[in-house]
N, C-alpha and C positions, 0 to 999 in steps of 0.2 A: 829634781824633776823625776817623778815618776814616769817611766818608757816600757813599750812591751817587753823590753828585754831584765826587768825589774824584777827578782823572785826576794819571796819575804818568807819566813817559816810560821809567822802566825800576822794578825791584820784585827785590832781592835781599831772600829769605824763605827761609833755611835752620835748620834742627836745631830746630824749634818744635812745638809742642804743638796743631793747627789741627782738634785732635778736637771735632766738632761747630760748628764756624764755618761760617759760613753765606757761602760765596761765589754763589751766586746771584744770574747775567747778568753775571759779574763776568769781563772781558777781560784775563787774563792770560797775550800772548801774547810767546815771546822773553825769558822772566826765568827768574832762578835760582830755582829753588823743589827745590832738594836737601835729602835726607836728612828731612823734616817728616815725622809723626803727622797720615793724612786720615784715620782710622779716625772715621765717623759724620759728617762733612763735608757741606755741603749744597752739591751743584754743580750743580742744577736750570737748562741753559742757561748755564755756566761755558763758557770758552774759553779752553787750555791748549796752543797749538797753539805750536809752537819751543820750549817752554819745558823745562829741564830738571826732571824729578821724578826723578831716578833716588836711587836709596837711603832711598825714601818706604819707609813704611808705611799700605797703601794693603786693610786686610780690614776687610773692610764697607765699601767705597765702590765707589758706583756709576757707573762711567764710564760707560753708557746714557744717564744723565741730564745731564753733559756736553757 
């Protein structure tokens, strides 16, 4: 089980389903994170900063919050 007390030194997370997962304050910076379903995602204080999202699907998600 993944808990916030959880560190990883890298995070390849592609072609997944992460509608409505709750990443929140969750540092995700410099990973693979291609082609994922963020539709309804909770990124409340998420960090996504290097990281590849390209080929996301990404209506309904709020990068404000972010």
């Amino acid at each position: 089980m993944i808990t916030t007390r959880t560190w990883f030194c890298s995070a390849y997370i592609t072609n997944t389903n992460l509608s409505y997962a709750n990443f929140s304050k969750v540092v995700l910076e410099k990973c693979e994170l291609w082609e994922n379903r963020w539709m309804g995602a909770q990124v409340l204080g998420a960090t996504f900063s290097g990281s590849d999202l390209s080929g996301g699907e990404f209506s309904t998600f709020d990068w404000r919050t972010a």
